[in-house]
N, CA, C and O atoms as a DFTB+ gen file, in Angstrom:
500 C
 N C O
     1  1     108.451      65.273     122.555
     2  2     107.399      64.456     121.985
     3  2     106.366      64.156     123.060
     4  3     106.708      63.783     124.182
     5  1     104.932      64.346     122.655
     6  2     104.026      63.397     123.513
     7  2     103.615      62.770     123.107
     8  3     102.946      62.978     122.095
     9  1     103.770      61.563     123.675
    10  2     102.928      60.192     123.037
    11  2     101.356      59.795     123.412
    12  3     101.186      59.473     124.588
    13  1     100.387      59.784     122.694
    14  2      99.222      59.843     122.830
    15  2      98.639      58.356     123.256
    16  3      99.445      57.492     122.909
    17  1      97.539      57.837     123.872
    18  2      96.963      56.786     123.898
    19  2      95.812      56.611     123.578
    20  3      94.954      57.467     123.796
    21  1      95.551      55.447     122.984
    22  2      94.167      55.560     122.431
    23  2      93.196      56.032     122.817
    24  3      92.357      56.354     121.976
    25  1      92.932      56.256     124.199
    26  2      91.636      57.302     124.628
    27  2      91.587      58.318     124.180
    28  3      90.619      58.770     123.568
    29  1      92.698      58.919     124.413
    30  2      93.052      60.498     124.078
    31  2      92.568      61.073     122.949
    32  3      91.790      62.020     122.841
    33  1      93.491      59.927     121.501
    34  2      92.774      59.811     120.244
    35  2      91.787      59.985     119.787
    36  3      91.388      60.763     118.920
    37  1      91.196      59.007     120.553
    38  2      89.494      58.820     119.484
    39  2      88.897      59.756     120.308
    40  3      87.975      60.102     119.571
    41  1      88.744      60.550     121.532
    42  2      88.485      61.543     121.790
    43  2      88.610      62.690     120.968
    44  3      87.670      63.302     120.461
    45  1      89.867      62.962     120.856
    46  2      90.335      64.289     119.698
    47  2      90.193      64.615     118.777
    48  3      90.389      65.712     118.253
    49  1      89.559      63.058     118.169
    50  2      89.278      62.695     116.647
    51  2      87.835      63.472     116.757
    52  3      87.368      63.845     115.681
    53  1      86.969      63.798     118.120
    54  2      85.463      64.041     117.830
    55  2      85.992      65.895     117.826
    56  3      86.633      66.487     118.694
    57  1      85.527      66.340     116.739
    58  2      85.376      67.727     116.628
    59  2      84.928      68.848     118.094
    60  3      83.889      68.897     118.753
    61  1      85.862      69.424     118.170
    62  2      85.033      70.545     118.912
    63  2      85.273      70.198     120.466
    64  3      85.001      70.974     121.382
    65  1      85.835      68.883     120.624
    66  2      85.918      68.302     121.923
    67  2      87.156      68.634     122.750
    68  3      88.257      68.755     122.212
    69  1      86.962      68.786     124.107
    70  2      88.276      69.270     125.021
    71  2      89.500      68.910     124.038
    72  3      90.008      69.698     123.240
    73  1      89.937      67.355     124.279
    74  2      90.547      66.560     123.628
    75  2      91.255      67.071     122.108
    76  3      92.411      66.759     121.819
    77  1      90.366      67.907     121.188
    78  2      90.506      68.052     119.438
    79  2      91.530      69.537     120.340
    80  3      92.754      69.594     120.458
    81  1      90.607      70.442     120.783
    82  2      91.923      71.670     121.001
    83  2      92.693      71.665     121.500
    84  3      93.513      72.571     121.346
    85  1      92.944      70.455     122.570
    86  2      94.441      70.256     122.930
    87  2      95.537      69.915     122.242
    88  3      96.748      70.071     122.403
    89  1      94.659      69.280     121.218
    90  2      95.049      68.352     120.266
    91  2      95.850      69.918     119.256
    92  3      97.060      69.908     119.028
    93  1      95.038      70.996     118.824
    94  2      94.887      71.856     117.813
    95  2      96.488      72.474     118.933
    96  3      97.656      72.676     118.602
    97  1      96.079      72.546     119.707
    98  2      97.582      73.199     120.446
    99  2      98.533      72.838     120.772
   100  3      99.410      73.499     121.327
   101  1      98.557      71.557     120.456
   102  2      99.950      71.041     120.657
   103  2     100.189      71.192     119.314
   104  3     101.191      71.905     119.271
   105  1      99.693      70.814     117.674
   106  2     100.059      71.045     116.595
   107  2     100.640      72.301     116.505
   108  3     101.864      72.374     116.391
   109  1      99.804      73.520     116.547
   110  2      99.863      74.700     116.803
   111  2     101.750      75.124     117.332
   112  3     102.679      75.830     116.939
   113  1     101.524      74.420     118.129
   114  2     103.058      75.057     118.760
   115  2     104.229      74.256     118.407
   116  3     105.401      74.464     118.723
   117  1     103.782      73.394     117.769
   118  2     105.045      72.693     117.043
   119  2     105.649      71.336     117.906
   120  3     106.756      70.842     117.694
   121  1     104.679      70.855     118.913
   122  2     104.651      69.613     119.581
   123  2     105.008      68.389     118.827
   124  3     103.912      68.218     118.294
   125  1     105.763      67.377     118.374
   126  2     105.891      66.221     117.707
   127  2     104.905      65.046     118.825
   128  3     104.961      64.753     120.020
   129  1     104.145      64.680     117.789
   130  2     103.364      64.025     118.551
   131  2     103.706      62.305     117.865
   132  3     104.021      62.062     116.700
   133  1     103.515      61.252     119.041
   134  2     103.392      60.090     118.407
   135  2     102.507      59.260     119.744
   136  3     102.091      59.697     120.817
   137  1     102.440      57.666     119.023
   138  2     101.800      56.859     119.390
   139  2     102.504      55.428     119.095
   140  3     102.821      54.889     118.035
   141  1     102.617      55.052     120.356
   142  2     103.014      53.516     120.183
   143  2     102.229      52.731     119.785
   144  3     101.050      52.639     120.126
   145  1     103.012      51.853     118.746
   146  2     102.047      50.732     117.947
   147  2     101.380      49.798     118.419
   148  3     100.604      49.037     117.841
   149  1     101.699      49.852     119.556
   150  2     100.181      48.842     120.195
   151  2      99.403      50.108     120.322
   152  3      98.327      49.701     119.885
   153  1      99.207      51.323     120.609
   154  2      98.255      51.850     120.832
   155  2      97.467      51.681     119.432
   156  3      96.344      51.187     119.334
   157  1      98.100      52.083     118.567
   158  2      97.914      52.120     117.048
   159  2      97.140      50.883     116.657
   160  3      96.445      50.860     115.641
   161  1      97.215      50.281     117.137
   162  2      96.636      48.713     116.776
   163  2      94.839      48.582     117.982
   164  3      93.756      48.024     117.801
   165  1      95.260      49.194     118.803
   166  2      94.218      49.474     119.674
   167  2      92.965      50.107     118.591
   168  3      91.802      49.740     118.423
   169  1      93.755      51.195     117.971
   170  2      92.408      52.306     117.400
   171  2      92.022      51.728     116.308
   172  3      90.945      52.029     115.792
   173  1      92.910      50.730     115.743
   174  2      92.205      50.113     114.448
   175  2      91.710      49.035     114.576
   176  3      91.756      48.325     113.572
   177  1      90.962      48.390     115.975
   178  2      90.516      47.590     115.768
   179  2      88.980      48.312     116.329
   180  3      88.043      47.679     116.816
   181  1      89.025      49.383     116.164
   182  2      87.584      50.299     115.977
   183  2      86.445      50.023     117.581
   184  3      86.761      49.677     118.719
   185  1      84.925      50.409     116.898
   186  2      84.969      50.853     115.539
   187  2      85.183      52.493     114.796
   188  3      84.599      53.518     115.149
   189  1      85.909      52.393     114.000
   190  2      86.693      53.614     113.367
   191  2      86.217      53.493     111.491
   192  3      86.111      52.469     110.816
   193  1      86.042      54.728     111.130
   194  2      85.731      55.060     110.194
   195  2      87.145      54.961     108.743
   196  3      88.275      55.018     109.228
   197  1      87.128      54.879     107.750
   198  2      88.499      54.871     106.837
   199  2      88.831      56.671     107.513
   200  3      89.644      57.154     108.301
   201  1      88.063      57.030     106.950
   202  2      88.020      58.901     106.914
   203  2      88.838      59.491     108.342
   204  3      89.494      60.533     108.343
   205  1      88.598      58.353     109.871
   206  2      88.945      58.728     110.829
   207  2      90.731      58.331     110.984
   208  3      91.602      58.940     111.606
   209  1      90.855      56.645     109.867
   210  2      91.583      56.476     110.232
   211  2      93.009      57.064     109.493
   212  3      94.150      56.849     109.903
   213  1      92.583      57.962     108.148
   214  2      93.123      58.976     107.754
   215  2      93.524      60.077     108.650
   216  3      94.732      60.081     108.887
   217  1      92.942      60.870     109.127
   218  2      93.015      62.019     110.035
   219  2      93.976      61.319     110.763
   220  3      95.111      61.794     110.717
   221  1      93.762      60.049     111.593
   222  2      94.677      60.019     112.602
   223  2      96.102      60.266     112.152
   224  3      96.901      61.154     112.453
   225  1      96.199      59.059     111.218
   226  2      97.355      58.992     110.445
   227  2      98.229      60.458     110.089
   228  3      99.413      60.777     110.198
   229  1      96.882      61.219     109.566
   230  2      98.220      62.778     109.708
   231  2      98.237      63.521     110.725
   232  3      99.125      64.345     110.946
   233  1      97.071      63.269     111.592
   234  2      97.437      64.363     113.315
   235  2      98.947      63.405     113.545
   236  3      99.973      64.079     113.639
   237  1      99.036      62.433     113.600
   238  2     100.113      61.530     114.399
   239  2     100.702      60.635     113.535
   240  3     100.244      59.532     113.238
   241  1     101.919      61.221     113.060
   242  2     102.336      60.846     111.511
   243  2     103.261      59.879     112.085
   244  3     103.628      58.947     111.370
   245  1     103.822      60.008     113.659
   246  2     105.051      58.628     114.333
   247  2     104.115      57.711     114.424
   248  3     102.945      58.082     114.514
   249  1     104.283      56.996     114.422
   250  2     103.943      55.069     115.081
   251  2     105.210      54.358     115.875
   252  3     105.632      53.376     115.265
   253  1     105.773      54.596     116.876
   254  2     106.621      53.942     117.711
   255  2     106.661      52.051     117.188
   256  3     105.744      51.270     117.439
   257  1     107.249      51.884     116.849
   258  2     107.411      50.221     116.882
   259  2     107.744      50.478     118.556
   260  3     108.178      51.372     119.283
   261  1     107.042      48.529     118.691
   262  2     107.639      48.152     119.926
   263  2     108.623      46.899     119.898
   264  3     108.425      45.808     119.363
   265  1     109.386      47.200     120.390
   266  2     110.885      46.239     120.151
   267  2     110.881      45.598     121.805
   268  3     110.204      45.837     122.805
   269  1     112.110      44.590     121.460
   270  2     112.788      44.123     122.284
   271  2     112.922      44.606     124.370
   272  3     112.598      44.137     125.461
   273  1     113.406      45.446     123.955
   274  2     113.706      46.577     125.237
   275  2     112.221      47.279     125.897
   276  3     112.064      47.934     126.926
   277  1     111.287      46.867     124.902
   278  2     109.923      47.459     125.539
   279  2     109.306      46.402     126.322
   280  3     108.654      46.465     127.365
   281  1     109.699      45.276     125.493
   282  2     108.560      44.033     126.176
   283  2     109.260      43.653     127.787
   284  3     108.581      43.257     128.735
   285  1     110.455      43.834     127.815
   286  2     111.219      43.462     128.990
   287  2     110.772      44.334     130.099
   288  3     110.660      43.866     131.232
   289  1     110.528      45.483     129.859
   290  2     109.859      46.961     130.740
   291  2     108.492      46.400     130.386
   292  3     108.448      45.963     131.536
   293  1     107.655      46.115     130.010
   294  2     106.320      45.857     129.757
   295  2     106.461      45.014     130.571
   296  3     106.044      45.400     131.664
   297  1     106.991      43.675     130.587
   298  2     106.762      42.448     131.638
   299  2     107.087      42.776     132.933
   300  3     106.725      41.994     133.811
   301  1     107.874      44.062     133.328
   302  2     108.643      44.510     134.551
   303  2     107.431      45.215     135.054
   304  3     107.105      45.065     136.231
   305  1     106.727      45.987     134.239
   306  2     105.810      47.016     134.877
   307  2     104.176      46.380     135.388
   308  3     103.321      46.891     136.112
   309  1     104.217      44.755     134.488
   310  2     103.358      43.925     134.649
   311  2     103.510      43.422     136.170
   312  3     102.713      43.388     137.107
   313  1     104.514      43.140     136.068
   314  2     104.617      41.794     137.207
   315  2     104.849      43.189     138.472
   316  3     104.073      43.088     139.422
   317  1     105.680      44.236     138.518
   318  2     105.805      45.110     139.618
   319  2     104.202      45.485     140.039
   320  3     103.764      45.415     141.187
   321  1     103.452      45.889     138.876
   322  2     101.650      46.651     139.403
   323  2     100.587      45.668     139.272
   324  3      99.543      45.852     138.645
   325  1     101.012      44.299     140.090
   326  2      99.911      43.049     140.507
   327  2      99.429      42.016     139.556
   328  3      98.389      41.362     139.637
   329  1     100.508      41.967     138.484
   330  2      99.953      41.377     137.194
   331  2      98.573      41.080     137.063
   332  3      98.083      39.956     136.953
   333  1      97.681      42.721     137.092
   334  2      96.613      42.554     137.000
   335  2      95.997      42.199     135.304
   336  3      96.485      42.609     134.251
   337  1      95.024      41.485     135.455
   338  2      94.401      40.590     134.283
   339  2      93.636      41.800     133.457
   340  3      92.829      42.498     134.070
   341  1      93.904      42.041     132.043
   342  2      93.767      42.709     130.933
   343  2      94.450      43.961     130.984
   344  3      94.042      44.879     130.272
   345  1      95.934      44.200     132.108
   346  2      96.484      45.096     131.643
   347  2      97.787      45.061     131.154
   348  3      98.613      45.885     131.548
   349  1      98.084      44.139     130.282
   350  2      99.303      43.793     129.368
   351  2      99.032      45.260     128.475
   352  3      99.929      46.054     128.193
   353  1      98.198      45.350     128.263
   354  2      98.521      46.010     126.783
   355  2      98.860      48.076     127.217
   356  3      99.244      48.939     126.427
   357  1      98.482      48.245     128.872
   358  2      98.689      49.585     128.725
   359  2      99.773      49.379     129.613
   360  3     100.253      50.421     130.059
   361  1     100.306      48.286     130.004
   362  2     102.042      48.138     130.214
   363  2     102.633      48.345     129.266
   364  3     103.719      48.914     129.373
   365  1     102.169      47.985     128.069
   366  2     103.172      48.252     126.611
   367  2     102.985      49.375     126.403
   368  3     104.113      49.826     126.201
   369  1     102.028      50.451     126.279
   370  2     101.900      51.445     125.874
   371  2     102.749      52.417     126.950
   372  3     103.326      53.452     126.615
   373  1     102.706      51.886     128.270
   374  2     103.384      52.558     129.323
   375  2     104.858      52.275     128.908
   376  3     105.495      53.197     129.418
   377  1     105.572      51.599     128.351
   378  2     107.214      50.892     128.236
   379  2     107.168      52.119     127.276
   380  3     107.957      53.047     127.449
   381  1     106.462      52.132     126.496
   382  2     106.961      52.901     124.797
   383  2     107.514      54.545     125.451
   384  3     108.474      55.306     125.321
   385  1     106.446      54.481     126.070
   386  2     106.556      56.301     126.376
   387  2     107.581      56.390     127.191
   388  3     108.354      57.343     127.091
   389  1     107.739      55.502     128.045
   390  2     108.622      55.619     129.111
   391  2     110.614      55.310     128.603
   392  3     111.559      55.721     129.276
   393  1     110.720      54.549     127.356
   394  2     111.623      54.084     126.747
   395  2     111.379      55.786     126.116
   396  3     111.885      56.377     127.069
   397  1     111.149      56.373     125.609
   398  2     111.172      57.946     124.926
   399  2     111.152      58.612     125.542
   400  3     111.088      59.701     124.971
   401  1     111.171      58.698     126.650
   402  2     110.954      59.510     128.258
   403  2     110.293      60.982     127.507
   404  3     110.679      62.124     127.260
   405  1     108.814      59.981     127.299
   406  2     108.039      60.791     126.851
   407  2     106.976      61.344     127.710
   408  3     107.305      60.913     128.814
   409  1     105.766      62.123     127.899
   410  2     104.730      62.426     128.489
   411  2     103.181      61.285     128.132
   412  3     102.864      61.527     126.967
   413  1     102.834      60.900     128.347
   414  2     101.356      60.174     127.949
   415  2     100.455      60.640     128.150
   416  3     100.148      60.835     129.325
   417  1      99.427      61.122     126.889
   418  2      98.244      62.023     126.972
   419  2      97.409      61.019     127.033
   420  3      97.532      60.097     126.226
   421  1      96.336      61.003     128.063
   422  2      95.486      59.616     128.201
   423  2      93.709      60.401     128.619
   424  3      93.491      61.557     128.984
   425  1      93.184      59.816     128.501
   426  2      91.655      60.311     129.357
   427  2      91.594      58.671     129.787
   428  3      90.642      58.217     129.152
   429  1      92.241      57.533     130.639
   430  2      92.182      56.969     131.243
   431  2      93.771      56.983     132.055
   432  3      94.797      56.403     131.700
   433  1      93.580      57.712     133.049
   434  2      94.645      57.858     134.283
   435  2      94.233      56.832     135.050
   436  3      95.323      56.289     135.226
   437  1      93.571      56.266     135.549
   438  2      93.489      55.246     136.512
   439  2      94.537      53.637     136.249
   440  3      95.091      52.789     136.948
   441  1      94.311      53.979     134.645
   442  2      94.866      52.830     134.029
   443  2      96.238      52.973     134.103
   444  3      96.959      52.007     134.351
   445  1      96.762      54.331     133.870
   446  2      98.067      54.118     133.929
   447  2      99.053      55.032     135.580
   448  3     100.231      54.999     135.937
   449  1      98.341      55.431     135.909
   450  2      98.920      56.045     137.539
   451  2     100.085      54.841     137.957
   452  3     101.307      54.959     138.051
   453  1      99.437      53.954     138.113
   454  2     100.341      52.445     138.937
   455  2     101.919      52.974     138.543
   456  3     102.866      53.025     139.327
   457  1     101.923      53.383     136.981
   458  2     103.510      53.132     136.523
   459  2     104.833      55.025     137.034
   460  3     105.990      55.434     136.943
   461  1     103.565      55.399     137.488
   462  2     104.270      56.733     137.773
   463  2     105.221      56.631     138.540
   464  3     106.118      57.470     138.453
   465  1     105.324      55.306     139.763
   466  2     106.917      55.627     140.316
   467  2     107.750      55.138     139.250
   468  3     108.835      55.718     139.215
   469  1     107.533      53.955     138.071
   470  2     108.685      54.037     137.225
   471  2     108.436      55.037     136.765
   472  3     107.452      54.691     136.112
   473  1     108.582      56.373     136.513
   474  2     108.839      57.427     135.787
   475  2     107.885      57.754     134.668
   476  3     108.081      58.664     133.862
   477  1     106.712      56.855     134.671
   478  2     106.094      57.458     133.122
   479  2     104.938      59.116     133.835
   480  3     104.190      59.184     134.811
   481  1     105.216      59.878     133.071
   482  2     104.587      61.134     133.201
   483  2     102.894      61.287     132.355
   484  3     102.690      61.433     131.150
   485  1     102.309      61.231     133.000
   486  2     100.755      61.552     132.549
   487  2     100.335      63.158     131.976
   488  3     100.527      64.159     132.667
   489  1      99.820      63.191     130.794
   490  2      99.334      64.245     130.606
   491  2      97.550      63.882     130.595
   492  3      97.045      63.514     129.535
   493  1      96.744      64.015     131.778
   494  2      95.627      63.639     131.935
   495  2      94.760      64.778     132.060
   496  3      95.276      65.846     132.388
   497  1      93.529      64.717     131.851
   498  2      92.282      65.781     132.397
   499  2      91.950      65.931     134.051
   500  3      91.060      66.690     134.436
């Protein structure tokens, strides 16, 4: 599985863009793709189109709930990378993938590099 983040997304979502044929090739080869529900909650608070938020829905038919065991790794990955101020939410997105010891397709690496010695793997540009 790779788990996508909202950059990645609404990137892929634009036709024709780096982002859409990576996107077309991971479908293509039979990649299971998902997205943790905070990311999911990220893209719908726009602004996003109904029409876009269809498409997403079937490029990326998982939605990861985030449970229990994420927020504890979310607060771990907080407080370990400087509990810097407005990055709660790509600690959570970092727990999800990392609880699936999944890959994270992002077009913001800066945001998530910090968590690479815990083990989360970047699929970046």
């Amino acid at each position: 599985m790779i788990v996508l983040d909202t950059s990645f997304l609404i990137r892929a979502l634009a036709r024709g863009s780096a982002q859409d044929a990576r996107l077309r090739e991971w479908l293509r080869s039979g990649e299971e793709l998902g997205m943790s529900a905070i990311a999911w909650a990220e893209l719908l608070c726009g602004p996003i189109t109904p029409d876009q938020v269809d498409l997403a829905a079937r490029v990326v038919p998982r939605r990861v709930a985030f449970g229990e065991e994420d927020a504890a790794s979310a607060a771990r990955l907080f407080n370990d990378s400087g509990r810097r101020r407005g990055s709660l939410t790509d600690c959570m997105i970092a727990a999800t993938a990392l609880r699936l010891d999944a890959p994270l397709a992002t077009e913001n690496p800066a945001a998530f590099r910090r968590f690479e010695p815990a083990g989360l793997r970047l699929l970046a540009p």
